[in-house]
N, C-alpha and C positions, 0 to 999 in steps of 0.2 A: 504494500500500500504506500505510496508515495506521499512525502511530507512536506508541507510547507514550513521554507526555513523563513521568508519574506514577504512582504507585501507593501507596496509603495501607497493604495489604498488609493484614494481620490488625487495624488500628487502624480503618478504613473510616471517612474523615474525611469522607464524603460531603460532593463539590463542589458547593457554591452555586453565583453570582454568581460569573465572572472576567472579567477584562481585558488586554490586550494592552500591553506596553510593547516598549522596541528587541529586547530581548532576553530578556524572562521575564513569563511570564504568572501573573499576579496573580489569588487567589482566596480567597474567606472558607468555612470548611469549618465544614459545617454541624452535626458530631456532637461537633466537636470545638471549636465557639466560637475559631476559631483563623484569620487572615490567613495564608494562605501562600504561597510561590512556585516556580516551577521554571522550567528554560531551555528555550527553545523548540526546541532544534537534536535532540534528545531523550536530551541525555548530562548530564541531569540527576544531579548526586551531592550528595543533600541532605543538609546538617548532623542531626543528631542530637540529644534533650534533654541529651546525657551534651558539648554544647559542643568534642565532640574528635571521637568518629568521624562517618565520613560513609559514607552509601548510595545504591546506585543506584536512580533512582526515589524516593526519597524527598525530598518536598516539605521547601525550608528553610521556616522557622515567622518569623515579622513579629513577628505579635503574636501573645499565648495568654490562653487565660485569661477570654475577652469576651464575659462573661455579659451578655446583651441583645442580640447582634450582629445585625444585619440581613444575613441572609443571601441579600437577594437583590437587592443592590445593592453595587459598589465600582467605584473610578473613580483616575484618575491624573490630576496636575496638573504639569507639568513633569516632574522624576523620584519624584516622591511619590504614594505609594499613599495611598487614601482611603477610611476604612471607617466606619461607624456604630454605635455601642454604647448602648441605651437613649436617651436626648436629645441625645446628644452625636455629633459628627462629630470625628473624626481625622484627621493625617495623618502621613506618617513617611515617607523616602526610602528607596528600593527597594534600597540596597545595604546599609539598617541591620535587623540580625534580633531575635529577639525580646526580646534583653537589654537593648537601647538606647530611650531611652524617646521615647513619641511626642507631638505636636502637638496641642493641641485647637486646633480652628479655626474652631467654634463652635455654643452649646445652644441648643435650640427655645426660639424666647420663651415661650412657654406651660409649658417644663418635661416635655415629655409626649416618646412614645416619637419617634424618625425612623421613618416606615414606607417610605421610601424614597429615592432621590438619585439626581441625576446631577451628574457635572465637564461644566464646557462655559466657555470663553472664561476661565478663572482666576476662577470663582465656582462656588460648590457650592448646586445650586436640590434642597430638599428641602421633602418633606412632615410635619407633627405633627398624630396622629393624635388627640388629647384637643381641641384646638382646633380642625381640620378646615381646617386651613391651608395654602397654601405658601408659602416663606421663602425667602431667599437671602442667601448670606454669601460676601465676596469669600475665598477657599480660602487668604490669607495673613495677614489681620484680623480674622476672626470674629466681628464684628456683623451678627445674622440683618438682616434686615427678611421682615416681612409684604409679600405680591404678591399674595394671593388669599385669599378667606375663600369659605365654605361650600361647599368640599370635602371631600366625607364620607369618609374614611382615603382620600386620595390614595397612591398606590403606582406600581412599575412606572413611573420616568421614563424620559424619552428627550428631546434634544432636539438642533436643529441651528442654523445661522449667524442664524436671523432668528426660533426663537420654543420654547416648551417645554412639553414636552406628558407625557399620564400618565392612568392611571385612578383612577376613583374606585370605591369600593366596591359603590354601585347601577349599576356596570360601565358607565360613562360615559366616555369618550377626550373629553381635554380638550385646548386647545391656547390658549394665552398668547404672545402677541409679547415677547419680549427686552425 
């Protein structure tokens, strides 16, 4: 029987992009430009904008606010959530909510939008979509480097223990060794 861990309720924060951590799964909400979380057991009682009540089903809030968010990408790095907001890549640990401020970890070299990411091995491998690029930046230092040239808006990462891969927008699956 299938459980509800959330409910956006009359706000309908429509679910992007989530992620799995020990104990709350991690998601960037799409109407609402907003990182948020709930527990996986499905006795979720989420904090509230008013910082005092709390409700069942309702998503606690990360971050708010993140005009540019890439909604279809977020990722964990030890206990840190990790989202993208126009050039920039974030991070912020999962027990800290929307008041506590978060991590840059680091901006596309070219300046231009993240069109996608993934966390893999303590590096965050993304795409910038004005440069046609992908980058990577260790998730604790945030100096990018260039890995790849003349991919046309790479999106939609994935990768495993030996290489990392994605599409390109002439709908091409790419795949790069580590």
């Amino acid at each position: 029987m299938p459980t509800l861990l959330s409910d956006s309720g009359s706000e309908l924060g429509r679910p992007g992009a989530f992620v799995l951590g020990d104990n709350h799964l991690y998601q960037v909400e799409i109407f609402h430009n907003a990182v948020t979380r709930e527990t996986t057991d499905g006795n979720q009682k989420g904090l509230l904008e008013d910082g005092v009540t709390r409700q069942f089903y309702a998503p606690d809030q990360i971050a708010v606010m993140q005009s540019g968010l890439v909604t279809d990408a977020i990722g964990l790095i030890d206990d840190h959530v990790v989202w993208a907001v126009g050039p920039s890549i974030f991070r912020k640990s999962g027990n800290l909510l929307w008041g506590d401020p978060a991590q840059l970890v680091a901006t596309t070299v070219g300046g231009g939008k993240v069109t996608g990411f993934v966390v893999s091995d303590g590096f965050v491998y993304f795409g910038e979509g004005n440069s046609d690029t992908i980058q990577v930046a260790a998730a604790y230092d945030g100096v990018p480097q260039v890995i790849a040239t003349g991919q046309k808006s790479p999106t939609q990462f994935a990768a495993d223990d030996h290489a990392l891969y994605w599409r390109t927008y002439d709908c091409n699956i790419m795949k790069l060794a580590k």
